[in-house]
VODOGU-513992 format. One record per residue (C-alpha): z, x negated, y. Coordinates in pm, whole numbers, padded with zeros to 5 digits, always signed. Layout:
ZXY/...
This chain:
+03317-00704-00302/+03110-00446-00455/+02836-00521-00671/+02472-00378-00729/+02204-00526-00968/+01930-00468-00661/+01988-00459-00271/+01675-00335-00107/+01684-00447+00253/+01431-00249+00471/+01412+00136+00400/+01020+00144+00536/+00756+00294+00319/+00782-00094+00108/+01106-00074+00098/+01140+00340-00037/+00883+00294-00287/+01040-00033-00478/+01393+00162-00502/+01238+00461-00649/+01022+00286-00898/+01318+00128-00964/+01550+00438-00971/+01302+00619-01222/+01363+00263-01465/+01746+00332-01437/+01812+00077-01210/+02063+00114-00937/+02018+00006-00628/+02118+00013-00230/+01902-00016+00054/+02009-00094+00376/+01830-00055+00683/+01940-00139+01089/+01783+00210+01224/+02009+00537+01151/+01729+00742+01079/+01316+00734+01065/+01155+00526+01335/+00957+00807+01524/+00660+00616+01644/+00314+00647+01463/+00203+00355+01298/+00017+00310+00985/-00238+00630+00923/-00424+00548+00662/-00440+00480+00235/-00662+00431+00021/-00678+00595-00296/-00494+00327-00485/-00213+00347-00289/-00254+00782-00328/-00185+00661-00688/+00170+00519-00632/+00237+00836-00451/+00169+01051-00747/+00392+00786-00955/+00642+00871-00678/+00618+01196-00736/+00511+01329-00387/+00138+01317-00394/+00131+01697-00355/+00397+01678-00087/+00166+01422+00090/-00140+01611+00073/+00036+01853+00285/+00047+01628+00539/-00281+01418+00518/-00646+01468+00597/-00922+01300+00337/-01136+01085+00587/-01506+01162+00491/-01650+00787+00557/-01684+00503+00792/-01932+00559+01106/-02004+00278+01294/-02116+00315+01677/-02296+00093+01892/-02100+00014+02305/-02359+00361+02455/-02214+00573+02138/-02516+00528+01957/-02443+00608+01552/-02580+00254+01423/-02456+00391+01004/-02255+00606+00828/-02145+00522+00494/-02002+00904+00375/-01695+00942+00130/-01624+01200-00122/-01367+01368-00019/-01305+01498-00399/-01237+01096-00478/-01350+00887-00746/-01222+00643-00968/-00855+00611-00891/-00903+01061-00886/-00780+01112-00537/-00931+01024-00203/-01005+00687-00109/-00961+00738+00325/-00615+00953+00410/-00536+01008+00742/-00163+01069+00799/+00147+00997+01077/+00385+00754+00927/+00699+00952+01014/+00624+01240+00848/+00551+00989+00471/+00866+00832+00538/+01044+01157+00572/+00875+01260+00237/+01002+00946+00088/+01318+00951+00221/+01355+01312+00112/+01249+01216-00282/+01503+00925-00265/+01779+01130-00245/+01694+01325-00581/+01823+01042-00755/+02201+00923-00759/+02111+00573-00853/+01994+00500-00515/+02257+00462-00224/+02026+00462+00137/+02306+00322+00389/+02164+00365+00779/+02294+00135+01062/+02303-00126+00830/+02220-00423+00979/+02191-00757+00714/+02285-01030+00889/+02279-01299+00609/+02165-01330+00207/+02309-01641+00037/+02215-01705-00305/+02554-01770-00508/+02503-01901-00879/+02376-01581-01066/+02385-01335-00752/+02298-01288-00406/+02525-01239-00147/+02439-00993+00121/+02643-00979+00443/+02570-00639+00677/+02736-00484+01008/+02742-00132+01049/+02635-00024+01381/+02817+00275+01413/+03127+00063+01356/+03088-00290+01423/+03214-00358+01078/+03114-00630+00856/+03079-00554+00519/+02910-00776+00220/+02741-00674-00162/+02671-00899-00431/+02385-00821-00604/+02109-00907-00938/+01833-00960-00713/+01735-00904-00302/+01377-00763-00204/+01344-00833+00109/+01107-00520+00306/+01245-00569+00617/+00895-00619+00845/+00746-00859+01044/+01032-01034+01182/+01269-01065+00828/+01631-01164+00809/+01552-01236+00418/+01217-01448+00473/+01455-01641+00711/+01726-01676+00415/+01505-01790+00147/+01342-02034+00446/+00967-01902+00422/+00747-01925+00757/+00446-01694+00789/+00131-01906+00755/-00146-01833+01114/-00418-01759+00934/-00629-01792+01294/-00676-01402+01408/-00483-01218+01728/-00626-00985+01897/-00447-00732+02208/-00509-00350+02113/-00392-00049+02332/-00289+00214+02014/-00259+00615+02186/-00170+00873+01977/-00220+01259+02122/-00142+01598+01991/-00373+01863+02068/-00457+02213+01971/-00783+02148+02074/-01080+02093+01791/-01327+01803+01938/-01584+01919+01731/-01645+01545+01609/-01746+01419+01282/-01382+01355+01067/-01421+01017+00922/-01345+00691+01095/-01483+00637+01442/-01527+00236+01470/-01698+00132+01808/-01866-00204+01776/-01839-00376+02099/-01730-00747+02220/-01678-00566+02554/-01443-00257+02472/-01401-00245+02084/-01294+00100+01998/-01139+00314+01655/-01153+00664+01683/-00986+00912+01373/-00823+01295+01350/-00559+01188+01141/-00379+01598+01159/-00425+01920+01193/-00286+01846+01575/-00310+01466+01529/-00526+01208+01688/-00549+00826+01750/-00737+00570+01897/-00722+00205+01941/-00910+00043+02216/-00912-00341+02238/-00765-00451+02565/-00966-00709+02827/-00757-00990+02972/-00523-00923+03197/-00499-00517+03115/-00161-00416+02938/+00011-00099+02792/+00149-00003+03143/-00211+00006+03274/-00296+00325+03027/+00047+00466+03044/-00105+00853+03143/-00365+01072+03075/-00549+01034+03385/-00544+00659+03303/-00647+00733+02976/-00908+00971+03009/-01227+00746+03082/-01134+00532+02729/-01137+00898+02570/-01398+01122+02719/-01642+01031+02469/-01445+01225+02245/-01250+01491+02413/-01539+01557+02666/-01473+01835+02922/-01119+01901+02739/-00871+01994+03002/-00599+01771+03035/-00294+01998+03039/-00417+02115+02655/-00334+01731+02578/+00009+01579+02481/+00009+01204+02498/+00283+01135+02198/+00267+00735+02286/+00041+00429+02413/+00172+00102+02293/+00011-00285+02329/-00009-00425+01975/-00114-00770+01854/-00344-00756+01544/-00250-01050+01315/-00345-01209+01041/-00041-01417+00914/+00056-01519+00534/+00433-01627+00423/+00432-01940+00287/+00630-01872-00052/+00711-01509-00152/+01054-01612-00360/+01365-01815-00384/+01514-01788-00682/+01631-01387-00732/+01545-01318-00357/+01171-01144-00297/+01008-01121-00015/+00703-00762+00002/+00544-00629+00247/+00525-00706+00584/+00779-01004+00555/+00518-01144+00325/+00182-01069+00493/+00048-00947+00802/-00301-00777+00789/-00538-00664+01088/-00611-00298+01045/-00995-00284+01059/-01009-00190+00660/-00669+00017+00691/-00451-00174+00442/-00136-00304+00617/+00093-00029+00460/-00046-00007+00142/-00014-00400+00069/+00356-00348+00089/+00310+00010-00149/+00132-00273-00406/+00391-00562-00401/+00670-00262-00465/+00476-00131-00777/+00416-00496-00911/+00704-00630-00893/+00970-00281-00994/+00876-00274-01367/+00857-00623-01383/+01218-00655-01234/+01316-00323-01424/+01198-00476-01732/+01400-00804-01677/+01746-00620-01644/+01693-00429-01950/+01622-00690-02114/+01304-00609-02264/+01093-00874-02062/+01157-01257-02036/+01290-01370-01671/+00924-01559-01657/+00729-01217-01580/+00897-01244-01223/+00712-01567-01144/+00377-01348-01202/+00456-01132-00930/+00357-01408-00657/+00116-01553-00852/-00092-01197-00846/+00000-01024-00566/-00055-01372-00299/-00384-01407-00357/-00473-01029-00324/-00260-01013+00013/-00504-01321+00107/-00835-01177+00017/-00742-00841+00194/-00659-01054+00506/-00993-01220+00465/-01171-00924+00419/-00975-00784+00772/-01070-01115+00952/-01451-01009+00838/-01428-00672+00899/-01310-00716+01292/-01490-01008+01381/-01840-00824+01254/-01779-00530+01487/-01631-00694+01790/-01750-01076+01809/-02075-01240+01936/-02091-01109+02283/-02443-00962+02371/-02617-01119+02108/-02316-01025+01871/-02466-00652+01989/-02850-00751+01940/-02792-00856+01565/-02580-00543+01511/-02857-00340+01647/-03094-00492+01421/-02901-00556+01099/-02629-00247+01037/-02875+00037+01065/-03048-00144+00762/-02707-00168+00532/-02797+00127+00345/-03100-00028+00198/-02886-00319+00002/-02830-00248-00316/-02478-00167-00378/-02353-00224+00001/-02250+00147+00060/-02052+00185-00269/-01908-00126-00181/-01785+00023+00159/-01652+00322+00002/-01550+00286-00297/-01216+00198-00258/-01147-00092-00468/-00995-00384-00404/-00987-00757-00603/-00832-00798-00970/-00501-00965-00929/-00483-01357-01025/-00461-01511-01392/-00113-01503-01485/+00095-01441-01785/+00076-01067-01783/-00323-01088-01647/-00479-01220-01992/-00877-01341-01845/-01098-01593-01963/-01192-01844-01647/-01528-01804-01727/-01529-01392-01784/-01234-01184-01655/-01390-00880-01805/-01135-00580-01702/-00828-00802-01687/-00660-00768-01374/-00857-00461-01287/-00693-00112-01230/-00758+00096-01510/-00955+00438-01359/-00731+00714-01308/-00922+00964-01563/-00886+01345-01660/-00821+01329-02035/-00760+01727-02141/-00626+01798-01796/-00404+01515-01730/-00477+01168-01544/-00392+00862-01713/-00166+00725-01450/+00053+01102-01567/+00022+01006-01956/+00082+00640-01902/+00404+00751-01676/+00513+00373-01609/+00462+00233-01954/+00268+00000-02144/-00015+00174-02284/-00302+00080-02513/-00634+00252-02420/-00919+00270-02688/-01205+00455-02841/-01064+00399-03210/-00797+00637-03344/-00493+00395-03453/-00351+00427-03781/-00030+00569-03836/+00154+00248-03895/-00059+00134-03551/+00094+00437-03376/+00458+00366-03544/+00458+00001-03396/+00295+00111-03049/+00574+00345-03000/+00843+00117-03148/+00797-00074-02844/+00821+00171-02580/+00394+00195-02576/+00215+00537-02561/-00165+00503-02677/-00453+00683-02458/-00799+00766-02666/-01050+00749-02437/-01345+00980-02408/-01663+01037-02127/-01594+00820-01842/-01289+00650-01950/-01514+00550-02287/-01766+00429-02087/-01525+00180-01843/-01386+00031-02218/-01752-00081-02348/-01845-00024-02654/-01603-00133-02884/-01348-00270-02667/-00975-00150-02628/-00738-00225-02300/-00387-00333-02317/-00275-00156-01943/+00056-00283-01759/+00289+00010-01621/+00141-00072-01268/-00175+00057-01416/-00329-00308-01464/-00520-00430-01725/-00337-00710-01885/-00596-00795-02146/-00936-00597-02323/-01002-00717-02722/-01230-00571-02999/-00923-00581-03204/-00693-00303-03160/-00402-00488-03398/-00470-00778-03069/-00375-00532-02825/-00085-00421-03061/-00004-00757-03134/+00094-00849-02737/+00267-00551-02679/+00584-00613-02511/+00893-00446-02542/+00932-00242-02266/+01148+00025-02165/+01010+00381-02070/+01091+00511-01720/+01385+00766-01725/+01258+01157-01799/+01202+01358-01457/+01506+01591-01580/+01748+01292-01513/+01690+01316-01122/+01976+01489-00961/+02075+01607-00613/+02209+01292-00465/+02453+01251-00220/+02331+01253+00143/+02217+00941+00297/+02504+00765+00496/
């Protein structure tokens, strides 16, 4: 039986991004996933610029800008299309340095990750494989798999299992996890049309607040455009399944726009839910993404939870089978990442209840209270500034319980003489500070695998005055201290992410 340190089950956008963090660490690893190819249908079309972040780490953030729009805000409408706020977005970005709304189709990302995946030969991507079963076995997992093109079984042993294989998992199933109701469901209608046409609308996020008909509304293409209409009871899919059917749910938007200038790519009935697994692990078997957490999509973040739990947990396991962390760090990766995935969901529950609860009165209070939003202090950067809460205490988040400070906290993605941080950190532990280290300083930073980052203008400003970060190779801060030799002084051993020049022309996926 052949054996692999990591089997990747799920070859979604979760799935993708944990094998090539883990590719660029060295580690090999094969992901199997049930569909032959890229599942065509639109899905996910938005990130924030966090999760634009882990594309650059990727190495296809320009290759993704090809494909994506920058959303320029949030505009909220009342049920007679009345504009009750708009909270704008730079489009230029801001503190993680790329923009925090992009619109994109889901197959086209996947084929861009797919497409990077196979410039490195550590990483076997095996199609029609279906798992079947994962069985822990002393110091490895088993994994047992069919291929559908064959009807043969087949089985790998491998280090460790992350299980990215969506809402209904074969591995959350293994490691006996439920998903948690955390009390939302809600019927949408999702269409998706191509058009040459320009609507001449506003390009940010269209969000309809209605008890009656709640509505979303985005261009998410050059071509590209979807809505998502909540559906009444008793209406379904096959009530909306053509144009004509369509067209009184979208004439607010296309207007006058002939109908043979249209192309209905598909209409689809989708439950909205807000669901939580119950534990994350069993022993070397993970579970990210979707088979750990299901989030509405009023505030856009379904995919890019999954994008997060990859980039936690990679280095982390990286780290662990080079030997340069303790097996303990992987404990963290639940601890942090659980309580973000719940807060998100939270946030969600908030977000879609506020625009589509309450009935008339629901309407009368909206009326009254969102056109007045922009007078809080604070509320529109809150809405658009893309950041989401520091992860948990843990042993790699260093925070007083009193005054987290920066701990936990992304570090902001900076220009320092031309270069972000995320490009000078490149995956490693990195110490940021105002104070030049010595040369022994530097000697013992590097020793361990650490690259130091002398902050100036902005970045100064995030430290404080005086104060120095200790930043994880997720881009976390693990701990601030006046004390530089502090900083130095919990510096892990780590090993540095293989050089670019080691990717290779990999075989073609099976």
């Amino acid at each position: 039986m052949k054996s692999v340190p990591v089997v990747v089950v799920g070859a979604g956008p979760t799935g993708l991004t944990a094998a090539t963090l883990l590719a660029e660490y060295g580690i090999e690893t094969l992901v199997l996933e049930r569909w032959d190819g890229i599942y065509p249908q639109p899905r996910a079309v938005h990130l924030d610029g966090e999760i634009r972040r882990i594309l650059a780490r990727l190495g296809v953030g320009d290759d993704f800008d090809a494909i994506s729009r920058p959303a320029l805000g949030l505009r909220l409408i009342d049920p007679h299309m009345r504009v009750l706020a708009q909270f704008d977005r730079d489009p230029a970005g801001g503190a993680n340095g790329y923009p925090e709304a992009n619109l994109f189709d889901q197959p086209e990302l996947e084929a861009i990750l797919r497409a990077n995946v196979r410039r490195y030969p550590g990483i076997t991507l095996r199609g029609n494989a279906e798992v079947v079963a994962v069985f822990p076995e002393n110091d490895c997992v088993r994994v047992d798999f069919t291929d559908r093109s064959t009807g043969a079984a087949e089985s790998v042993s491998a280090g460790y299992v992350l299980g990215c294989d969506g809402a209904n998992s074969v591995v959350r199933s293994a490691i006996g996890a439920r998903l948690r109701d955390l009390n939302f469901a809600q019927r949408w209608l999702v269409v998706d049309v191509d058009t040459a046409a320009d609507f001449g609308e506003w390009e940010g996020v269209h969000q309809v607040c209605d008890p009656v008909r709640a509505a979303t509304y985005m261009r998410i293409g050059a071509t590209r455009y979807r809505w998502e209409f909540r559906l009444r009871p008793g209406e379904t899919a096959t009530d909306y399944g053509d144009l004509t059917s369509l067209r009184a749910l979208i004439a607010p938007w296309i207007g006058n726009t002939p109908s043979e200038e249209l192309r209905l790519v598909r209409v689809a009935e989708y439950t909205f839910r807000a669901e939580l697994a119950d534990r994350w692990r069993r022993g070397r078997i993970f579970l990210l993404g979707d088979a750990a957490h299901l989030t509405p999509p009023f505030i856009g973040q379904g995919m890019g939870a999954g994008l997060r739990d990859a980039t936690n947990l990679a280095w982390k396991l990286a780290g662990v089978l080079t030997g340069g962390l303790p097996a303990s760090v992987l404990d963290t990766y639940e601890i942090e990442r659980k309580p973000h995935a719940h807060a998100m969901i939270r946030l969600a529950k908030f977000t879609g209840r506020a625009m589509t609860d309450g009935g008339e009165f629901g309407n009368l209070l909206r009326r009254l209270v969102v056109p007045r939003l922009h007078r809080l202090p604070g509320f529109a950067e809150l809405v658009t500034n893309g950041q989401t809460p520091p992860l948990h205490r843990s042993e790699l988040v260093v925070a007083h319980r009193l005054y987290r400070g920066r701990a936990g906290k992304l570090v902001p993605n900076a220009l320092i003489d031309g270069r972000r941080v995320d490009d000078i950190v490149a995956g490693r532990f990195a110490i940021i500070t105002a104070v030049q280290p010595t040369s022994a300083q530097r000697r013992a930073i590097e020793q361990h695998g650490g690259v130091v980052v002398i902050a100036r203008n902005d970045l100064r400003r995030w430290l404080g005055r005086g104060r120095g970060a200790l930043v994880r190779p997720d881009g976390t801060v693990l701990r601030t201290s006046r004390q530089l030799s502090d900083l130095i002084a919990d510096l892990p051993r780590f090993k540095a992410p293989a050089p670019d020049h080691a990717r290779r022309v990999a075989k073609p996926t099976r």
